[in-house]
Every structure is written in C-alpha cells, then in structure tokens.
C-alpha positions as CSV (number, residue, x, y, z in Angstrom):
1,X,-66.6,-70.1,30.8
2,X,-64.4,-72.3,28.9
3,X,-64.1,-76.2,28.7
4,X,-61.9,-78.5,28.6
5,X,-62.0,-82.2,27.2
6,X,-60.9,-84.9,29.1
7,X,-58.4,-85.2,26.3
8,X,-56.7,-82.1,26.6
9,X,-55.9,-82.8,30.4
10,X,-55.0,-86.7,29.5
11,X,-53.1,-85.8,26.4
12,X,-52.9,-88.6,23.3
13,X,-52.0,-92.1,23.2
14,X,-48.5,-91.8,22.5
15,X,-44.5,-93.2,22.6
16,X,-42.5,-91.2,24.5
17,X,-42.3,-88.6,27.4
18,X,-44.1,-85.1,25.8
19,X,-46.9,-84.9,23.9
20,X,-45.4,-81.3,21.9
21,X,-42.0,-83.1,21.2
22,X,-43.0,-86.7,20.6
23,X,-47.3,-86.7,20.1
24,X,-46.9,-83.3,18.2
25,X,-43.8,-84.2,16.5
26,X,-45.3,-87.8,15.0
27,X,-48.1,-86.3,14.0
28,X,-46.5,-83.8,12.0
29,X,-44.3,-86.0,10.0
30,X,-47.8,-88.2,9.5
31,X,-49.1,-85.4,7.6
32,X,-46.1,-84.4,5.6
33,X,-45.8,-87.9,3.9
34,X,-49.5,-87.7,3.2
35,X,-49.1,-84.9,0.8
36,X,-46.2,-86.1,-1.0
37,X,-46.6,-88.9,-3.6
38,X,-44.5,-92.2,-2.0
39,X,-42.1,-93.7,-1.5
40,X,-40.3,-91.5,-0.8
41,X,-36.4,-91.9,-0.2
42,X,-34.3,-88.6,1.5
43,X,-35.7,-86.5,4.4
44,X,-34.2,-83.7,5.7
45,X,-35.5,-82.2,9.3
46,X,-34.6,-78.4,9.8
47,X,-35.6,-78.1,13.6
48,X,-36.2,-74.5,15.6
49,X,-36.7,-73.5,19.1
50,X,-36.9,-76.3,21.3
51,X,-37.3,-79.0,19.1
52,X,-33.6,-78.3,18.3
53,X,-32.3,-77.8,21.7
54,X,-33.8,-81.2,22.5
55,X,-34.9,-83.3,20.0
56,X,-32.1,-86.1,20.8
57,X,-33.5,-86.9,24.2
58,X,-37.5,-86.5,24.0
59,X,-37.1,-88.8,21.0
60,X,-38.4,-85.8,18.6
61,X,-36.3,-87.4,15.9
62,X,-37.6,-90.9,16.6
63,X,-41.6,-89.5,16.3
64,X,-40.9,-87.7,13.1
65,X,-38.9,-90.4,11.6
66,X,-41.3,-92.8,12.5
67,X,-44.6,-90.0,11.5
68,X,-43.1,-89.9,7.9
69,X,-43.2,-93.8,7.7
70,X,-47.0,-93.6,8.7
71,X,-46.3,-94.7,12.0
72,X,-49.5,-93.0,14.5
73,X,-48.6,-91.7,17.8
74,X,-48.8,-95.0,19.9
75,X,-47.1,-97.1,17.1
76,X,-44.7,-99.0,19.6
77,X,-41.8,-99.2,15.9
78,X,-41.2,-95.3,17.0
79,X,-38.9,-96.2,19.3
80,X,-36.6,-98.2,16.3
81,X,-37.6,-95.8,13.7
82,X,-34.3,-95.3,12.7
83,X,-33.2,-99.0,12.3
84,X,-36.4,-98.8,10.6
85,X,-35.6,-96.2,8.1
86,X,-32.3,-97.7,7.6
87,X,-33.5,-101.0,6.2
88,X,-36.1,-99.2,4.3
89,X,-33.8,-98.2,2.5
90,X,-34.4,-94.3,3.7
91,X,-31.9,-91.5,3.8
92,X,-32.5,-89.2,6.6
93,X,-30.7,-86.4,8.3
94,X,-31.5,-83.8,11.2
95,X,-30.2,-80.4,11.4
96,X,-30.9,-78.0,14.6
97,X,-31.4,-74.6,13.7
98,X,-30.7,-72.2,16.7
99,X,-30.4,-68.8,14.7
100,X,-33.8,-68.3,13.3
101,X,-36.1,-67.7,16.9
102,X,-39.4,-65.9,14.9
103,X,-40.8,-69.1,14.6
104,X,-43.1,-71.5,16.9
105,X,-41.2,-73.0,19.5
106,X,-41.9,-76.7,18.7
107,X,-41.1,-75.8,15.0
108,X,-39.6,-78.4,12.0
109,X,-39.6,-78.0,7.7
110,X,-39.2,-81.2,6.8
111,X,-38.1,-81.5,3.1
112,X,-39.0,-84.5,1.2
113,X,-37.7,-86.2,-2.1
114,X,-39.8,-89.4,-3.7
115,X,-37.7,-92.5,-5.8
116,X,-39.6,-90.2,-8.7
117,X,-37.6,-87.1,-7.7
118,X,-40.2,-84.7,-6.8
119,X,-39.4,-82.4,-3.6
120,X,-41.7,-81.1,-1.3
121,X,-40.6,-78.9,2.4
122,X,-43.4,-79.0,4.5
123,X,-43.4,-76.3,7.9
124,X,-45.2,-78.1,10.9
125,X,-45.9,-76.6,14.4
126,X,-46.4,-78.5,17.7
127,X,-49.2,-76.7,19.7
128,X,-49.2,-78.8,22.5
129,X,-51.4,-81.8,24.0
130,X,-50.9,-83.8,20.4
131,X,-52.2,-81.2,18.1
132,X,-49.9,-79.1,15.4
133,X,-50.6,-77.1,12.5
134,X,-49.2,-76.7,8.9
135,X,-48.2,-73.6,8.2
136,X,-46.3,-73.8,5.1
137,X,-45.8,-76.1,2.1
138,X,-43.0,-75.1,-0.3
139,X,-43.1,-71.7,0.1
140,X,-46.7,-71.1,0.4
141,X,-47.9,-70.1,3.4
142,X,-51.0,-72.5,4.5
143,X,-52.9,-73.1,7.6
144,X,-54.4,-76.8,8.0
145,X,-54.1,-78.8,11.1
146,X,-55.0,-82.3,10.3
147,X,-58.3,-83.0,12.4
148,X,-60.3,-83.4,9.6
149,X,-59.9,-85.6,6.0
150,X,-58.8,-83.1,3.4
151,X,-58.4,-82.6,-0.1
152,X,-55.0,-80.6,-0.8
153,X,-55.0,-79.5,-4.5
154,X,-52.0,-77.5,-6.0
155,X,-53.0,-75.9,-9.3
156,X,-52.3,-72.4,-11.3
157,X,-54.5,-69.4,-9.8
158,X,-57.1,-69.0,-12.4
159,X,-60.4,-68.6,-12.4
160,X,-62.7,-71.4,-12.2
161,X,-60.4,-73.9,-10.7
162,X,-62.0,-73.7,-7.3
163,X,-65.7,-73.6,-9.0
164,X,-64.6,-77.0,-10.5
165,X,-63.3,-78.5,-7.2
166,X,-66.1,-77.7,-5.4
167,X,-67.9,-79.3,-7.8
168,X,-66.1,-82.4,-8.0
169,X,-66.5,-82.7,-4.2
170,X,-70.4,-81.8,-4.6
171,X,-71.0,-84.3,-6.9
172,X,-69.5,-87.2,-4.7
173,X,-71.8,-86.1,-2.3
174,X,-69.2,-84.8,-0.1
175,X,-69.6,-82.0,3.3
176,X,-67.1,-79.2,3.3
177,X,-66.2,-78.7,6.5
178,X,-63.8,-75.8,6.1
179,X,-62.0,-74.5,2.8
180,X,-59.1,-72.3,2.3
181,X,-57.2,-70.8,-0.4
182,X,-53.5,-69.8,-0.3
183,X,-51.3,-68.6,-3.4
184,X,-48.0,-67.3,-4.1
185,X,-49.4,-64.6,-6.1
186,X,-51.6,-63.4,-8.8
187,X,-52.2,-66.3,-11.5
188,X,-49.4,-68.3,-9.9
189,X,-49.2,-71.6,-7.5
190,X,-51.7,-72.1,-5.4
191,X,-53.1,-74.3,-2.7
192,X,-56.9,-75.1,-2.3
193,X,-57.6,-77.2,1.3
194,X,-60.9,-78.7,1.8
195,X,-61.6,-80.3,4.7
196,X,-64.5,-82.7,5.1
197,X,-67.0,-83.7,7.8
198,X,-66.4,-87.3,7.1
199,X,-64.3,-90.3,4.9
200,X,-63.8,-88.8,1.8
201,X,-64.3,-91.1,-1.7
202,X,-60.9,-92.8,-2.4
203,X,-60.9,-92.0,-6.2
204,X,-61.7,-88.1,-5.8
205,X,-58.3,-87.3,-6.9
206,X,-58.4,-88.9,-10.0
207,X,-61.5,-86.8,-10.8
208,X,-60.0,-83.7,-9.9
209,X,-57.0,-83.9,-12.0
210,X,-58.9,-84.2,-15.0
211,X,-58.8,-80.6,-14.8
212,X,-55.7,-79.1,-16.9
213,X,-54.9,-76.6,-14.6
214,X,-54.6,-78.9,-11.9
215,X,-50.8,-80.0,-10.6
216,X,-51.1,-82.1,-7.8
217,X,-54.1,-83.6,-5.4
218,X,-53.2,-85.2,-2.3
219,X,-55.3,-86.6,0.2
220,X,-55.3,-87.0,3.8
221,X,-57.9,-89.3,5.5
222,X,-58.5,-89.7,9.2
C-alpha cells in the first residue's frame, strides 16, 4: 500500500490558484537563480505545454518572475513581480512555445544573463503538488529536484575531480545524501550534484574551486 502525506493532498503554501503553474512554477525559477552567480539582469522564459497555453492567467509568469528574484512560494510580492522586476532594474521576456509537445507538460528553459555577462538556460519541470525537477542546465542533461541542499559543481571530465569533491565535502564533515554525475561527453563539461542531508558549510565553494579543473560551484541551501 502506498501513502500519502498530508502535504500532498493540502498542496504548498502558495500565491495563486495551482500548485503545477504557480507553486511548481516559483519554485523553479528559485532554483535557477541559485545556480547562476547574481545579479543577474535579462531573463528569457521559453514556455511548453500548458504552461504556454496558460501562463497569463494562473499567474505562471508572475511565480517565475518572482522565483528568479528569490521570492518562495507564499511571498505575497509575487503578485507585483513584474513592477518588481521593473524597478530592479530587470529585463525580462516570455515566449510560449506551442510546436515542441516531447516535453513535460508544465515545462519552461529559462535563460539567464548576470551584469558580469555570463549565460546560463536552465530546463525546469512542474510535477505537480509544488514539486519540479531540473532536467537540464545548458545543454547537459541533469536530474535534481531541489528537496535537499546541494552542491552543483561544473568542471572538465577528468579523472580525480569527483575524488577531490568528495573530499572536500568529507572533510567539512558533510552527509551525501545523493550524488550524480552528468557530462556532455568524454573529457568534456560536466556536472557533479551532491545533495546533502543537512545545511551545508557556507564557504565550501571556495574550497572546491581551489581545484584547477574546477569552472563553477553553486550552491543551493534549503
């Protein structure tokens, strides 16, 4: 027999009407600014399946806006997220995409460009009841969902390079929860994702960059 939380039948604190287009949809954009050095100052939402057909009035647009500002799901400012944006300073567009259908149904690639210039497109899903996946970071395919703090690191596919993350994390005294490894292809970009039981020590990035193979570390706490 399978269970069910009281959660799952409640659904999340949250602004707006549905948990996959508003919940999901924050959420999402909370994660993709998380693993993008800030500020940042042009994002571009690419929106499939539903979340195209109607983003406009389940306030999609508002909850990912307001998600890439670090606004959580029951952040009352989701509802001005664009006024928001606006005085931030922050360029933002939304495009529905209604010819590409092999995709997730509550689907969005949300490209992002810091005042430093660096681009990042991240892929997010909306499963439903709050909870989403990413499934794609530039044009790596990745599988993470956010539940747990995690250590993103994007380095070259060599040898030792996980050894020495690990390490790093070991020696902070840190519990790996779950840890995956995603690359491009043999000895090129790749993605390490460790996610930890609990709060993970603010400075490991620094530590793990020491490392010259080592591009970027980005970290996500919950």
């Amino acid at each position: 027999m399978s269970f069910i939380s009281v959660f799952d039948v409640m659904g999340p604190n949250m602004i707006g009407p549905s948990s996959s287009h508003t919940a999901g949809a924050a959420r999402i954009g909370f994660l993709a600014q998380k693993m993008i050095n800030g500020p940042l100052k042009k994002i571009e939402f690419t929106l499939y399946g539903s979340f195209a057909r109607t983003y406009k009035g389940h306030g999609t647009d508002r909850a990912l806006l307001g998600g890439i500002m670090g606004f959580s799901t029951d952040d009352m400012r989701i509802r001005n997220s664009f006024e928001i944006a606006d005085q931030k300073g922050l360029a933002f567009s939304f495009t529905p995409n209604e010819i590409e259908t092999d995709v997730h149904p509550n689907t969005v690639d949300i490209h992002m460009i810091n005042e430093k210039n660096q681009e990042m497109t991240v892929r997010g899903e909306s499963l439903g009841g709050g909870k989403v996946r990413i499934v794609k970071i530039n044009s790596v395919q990745v599988d993470f969902t956010g539940e747990y703090s995690a250590v993103i690191v994007t380095h070259q596919d060599k040898p030792g390079v996980v050894a020495y993350i690990t390490k790093c994390l070991s020696d902070r005294n840190v519990n790996i929860a779950f840890m995956r490894l995603f690359r491009e292809s043999k000895g090129e970009i790749a993605y390490t994702i460790v996610e930890s039981d609990g709060h993970l020590p603010e400075d490991i990035d620094d530590t793990i960059r020491l490392n010259q193979n080592i591009h970027e570390v980005m970290i996500v706490q919950m």
